[in-house]
N, C-alpha and C positions, 0 to 999 in steps of 0.2 A: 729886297724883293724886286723883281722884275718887272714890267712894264706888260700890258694886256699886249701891245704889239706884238711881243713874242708868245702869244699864246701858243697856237699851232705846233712851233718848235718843242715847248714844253709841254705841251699836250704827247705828242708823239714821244719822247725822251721818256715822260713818267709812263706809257700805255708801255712801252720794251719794258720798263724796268717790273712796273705790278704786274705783266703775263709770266716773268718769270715766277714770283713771290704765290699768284695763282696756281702756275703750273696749267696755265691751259691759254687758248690763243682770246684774247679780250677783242670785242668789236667794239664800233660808235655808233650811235644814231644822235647826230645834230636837233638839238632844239632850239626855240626862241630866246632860253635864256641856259639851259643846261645842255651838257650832251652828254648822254645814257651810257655809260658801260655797260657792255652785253657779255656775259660768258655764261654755255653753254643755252641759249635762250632764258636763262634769268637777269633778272636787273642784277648787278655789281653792286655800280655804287651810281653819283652822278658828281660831274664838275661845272659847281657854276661859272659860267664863261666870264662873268663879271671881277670876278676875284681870283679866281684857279685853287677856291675850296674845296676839298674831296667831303664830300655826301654822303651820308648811308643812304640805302633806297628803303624806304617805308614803303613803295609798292613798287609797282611794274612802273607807272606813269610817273609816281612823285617823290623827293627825295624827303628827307628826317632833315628836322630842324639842326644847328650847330654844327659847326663844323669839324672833322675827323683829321685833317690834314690840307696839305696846300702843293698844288704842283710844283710852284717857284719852291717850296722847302727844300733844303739840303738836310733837316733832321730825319725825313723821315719819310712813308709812300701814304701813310695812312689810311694803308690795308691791307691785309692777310690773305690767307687762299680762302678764304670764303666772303671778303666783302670788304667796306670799310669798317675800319673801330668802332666799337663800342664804345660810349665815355665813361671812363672807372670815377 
């Protein structure tokens, strides 16, 4: 796993790869400790900045407990065209 210094790079590398997997263009809005995936003016998902865990959004403002995936992951994006995973 990567280091938070490379945040930004892996932030941007995972945003191309999930707008594909979306199929539609994903935005960001920077928070204190997450930053919001926007597609289509719904929440996505959220990344906490702290670790580079991918979030489901429980709302507009707040993300779901546990985590769905990780940006530094090479398994996987840990989400779909309509958000992050669901935990099976």
């Amino acid at each position: 796993m990567e280091t938070t210094k490379n945040f930004p790079e892996a932030l941007d590398k995972w945003l191309v790869k999930a707008s594909e997997v979306a199929r539609s263009e994903l935005t960001t809005n920077n928070g204190q400790k997450y930053v919001k995936i926007i597609q289509d003016g719904s929440a996505f998902c959220f990344i906490d900045k702290a670790t580079g865990d991918v979030l489901k959004a429980a709302s507009w403002s707040a993300p779901a407990k546990h985590a769905r995936g990780n940006i530094y992951s090479e398994k996987g994006l840990g989400v779909d065209r309509y958000g992050a995973h669901y935990i099976r």
